[in-house]
C-alpha positions in Angstrom: 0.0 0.0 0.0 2.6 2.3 0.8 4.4 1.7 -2.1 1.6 2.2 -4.2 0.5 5.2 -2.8 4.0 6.8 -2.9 4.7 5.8 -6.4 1.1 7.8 -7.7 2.3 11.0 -5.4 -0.9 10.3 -3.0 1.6 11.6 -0.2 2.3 15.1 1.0 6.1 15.3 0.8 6.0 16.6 4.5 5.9 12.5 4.8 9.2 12.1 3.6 12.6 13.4 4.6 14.9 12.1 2.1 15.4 14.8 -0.8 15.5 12.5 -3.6 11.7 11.2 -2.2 10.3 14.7 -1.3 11.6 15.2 -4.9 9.8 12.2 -6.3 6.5 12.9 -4.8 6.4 16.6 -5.5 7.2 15.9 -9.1 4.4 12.9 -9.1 1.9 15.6 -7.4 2.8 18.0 -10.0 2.2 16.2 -12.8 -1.6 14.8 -11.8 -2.3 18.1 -10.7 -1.3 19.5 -14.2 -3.4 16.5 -15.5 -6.4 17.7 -13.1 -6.1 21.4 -14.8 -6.3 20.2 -18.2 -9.7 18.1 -17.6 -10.9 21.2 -15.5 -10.4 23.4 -18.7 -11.3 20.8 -21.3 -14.0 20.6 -19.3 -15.4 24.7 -19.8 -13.9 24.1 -23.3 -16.7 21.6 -23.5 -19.4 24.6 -22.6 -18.3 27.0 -24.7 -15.4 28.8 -22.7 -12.1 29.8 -24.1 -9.9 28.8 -21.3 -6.0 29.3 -20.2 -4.3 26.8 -17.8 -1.4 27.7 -15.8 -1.4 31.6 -16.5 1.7 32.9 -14.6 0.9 36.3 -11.7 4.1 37.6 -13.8 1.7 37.5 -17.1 -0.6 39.4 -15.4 2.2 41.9 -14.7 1.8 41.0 -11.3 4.8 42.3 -8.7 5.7 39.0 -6.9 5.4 40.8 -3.7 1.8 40.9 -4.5 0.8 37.4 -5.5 2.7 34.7 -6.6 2.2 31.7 -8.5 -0.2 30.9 -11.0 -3.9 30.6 -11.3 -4.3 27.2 -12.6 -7.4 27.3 -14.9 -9.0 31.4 -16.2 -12.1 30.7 -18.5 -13.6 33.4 -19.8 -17.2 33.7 -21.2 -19.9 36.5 -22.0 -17.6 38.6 -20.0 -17.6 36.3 -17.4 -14.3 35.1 -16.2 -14.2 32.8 -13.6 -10.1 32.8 -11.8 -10.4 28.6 -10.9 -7.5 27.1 -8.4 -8.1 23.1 -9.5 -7.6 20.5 -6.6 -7.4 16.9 -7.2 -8.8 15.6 -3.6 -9.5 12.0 -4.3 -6.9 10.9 -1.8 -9.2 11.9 1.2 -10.4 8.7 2.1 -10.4 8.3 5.8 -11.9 10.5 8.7 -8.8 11.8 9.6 -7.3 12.8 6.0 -10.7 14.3 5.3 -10.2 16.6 8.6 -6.9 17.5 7.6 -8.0 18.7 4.4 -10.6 21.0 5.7 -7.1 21.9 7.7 -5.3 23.0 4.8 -8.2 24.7 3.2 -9.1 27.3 5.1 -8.2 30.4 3.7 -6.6 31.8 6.3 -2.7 33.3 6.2 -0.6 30.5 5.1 -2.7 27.6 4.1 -2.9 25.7 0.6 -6.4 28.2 -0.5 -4.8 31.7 0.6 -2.7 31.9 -2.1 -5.3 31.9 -4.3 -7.6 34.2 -2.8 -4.8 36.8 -2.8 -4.2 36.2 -6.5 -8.0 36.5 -7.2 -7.8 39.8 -4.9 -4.8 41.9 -7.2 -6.4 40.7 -10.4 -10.2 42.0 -9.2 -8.4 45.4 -8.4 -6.1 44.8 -11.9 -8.5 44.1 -14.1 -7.0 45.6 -17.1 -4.1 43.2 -16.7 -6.8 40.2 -17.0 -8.5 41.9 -20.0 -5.2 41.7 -21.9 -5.0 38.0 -21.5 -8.8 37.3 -21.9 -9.2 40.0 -24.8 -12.5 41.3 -23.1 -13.3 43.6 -20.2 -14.8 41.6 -17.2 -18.0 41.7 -16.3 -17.1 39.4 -13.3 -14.3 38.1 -12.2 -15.7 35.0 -10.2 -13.4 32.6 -8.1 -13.9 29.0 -8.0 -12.0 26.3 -6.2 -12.6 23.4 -8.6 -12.3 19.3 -7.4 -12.2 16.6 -8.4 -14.8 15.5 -6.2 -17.4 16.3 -3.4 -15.0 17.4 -0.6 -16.3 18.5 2.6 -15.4 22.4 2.2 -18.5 22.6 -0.3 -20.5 22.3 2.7 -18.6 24.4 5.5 -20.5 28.2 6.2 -19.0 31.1 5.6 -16.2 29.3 3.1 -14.3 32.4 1.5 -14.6 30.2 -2.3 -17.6 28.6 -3.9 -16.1 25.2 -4.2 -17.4 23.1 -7.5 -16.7 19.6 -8.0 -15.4 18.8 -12.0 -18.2 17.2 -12.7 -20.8 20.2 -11.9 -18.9 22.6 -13.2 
């Protein structure tokens, strides 16, 4: 089991201390959450959105004391542009993993959602930045935290991001 689940990245590398395996796992994470990105945008390419995965803060002319990063999906449609940060959850199986994801999703100072919401706040107040990527001036600017399935954050009150699973998006 542990083997398994180490060789698909279902570990956080905080459960490793050798650098070669922190390595392995961060590069296995990376690459199923770049595979999760490209089904959330092939996804609103489906419905009719032009989309943009992995669009850099530094595109957006972005200072990197301001935000860092990147948002992982932008789809923009009928002026609506919806800034999506696309989580692949599925590895939440037991009680206690799926209280320590509500942990890390809080949005609070530090944790995996802040960054996110701090990107989504500079390009709602730089808006002409996003309307040179996009090609269109916003209507909205609407943040999503997309998953890859029903995770218990889509139920908490007072969450600071509507939280859609991929397959009600």
């Amino acid at each position: 089991h542990v083997v398994m689940e180490a060789h698909s990245g279902a570990f956080d590398t905080e459960y490793f201390t050798s650098r070669v395996m922190k390595e392995y796992i961060g590069a296995a994470n990376g690459r199923r959450g770049l595979d999760f990105n490209k089904a959330v945008a092939e996804t609103f390419t489906k419905s009719g959105f032009r989309v943009w995965v992995e669009t850099q803060m530094t595109q957006l002319r972005c200072p990197g004391r301001e935000g860092s990063g990147d948002i992982d999906v932008i789809a923009s449609k009928d002026g609506s542009i919806y800034l999506c940060e696309c989580k692949d959850l599925s590895f939440a199986r037991t009680i206690t993993e799926v209280v320590e994801q509500l942990g890390r999703f809080r949005g609070r100072h530090g944790d995996a959602l802040w960054k996110h919401i701090r990107r989504v706040e500079w390009v709602r107040r730089n808006a002409t930045e996003l309307r040179r990527i996009v090609g269109q001036e916003p209507v909205e600017i609407r943040s999503l935290l997309v998953t890859s399935k029903i995770v218990p954050m889509q139920f908490a009150h007072e969450f600071p991001v509507h939280v859609v699973p991929i397959n009600s998006l």
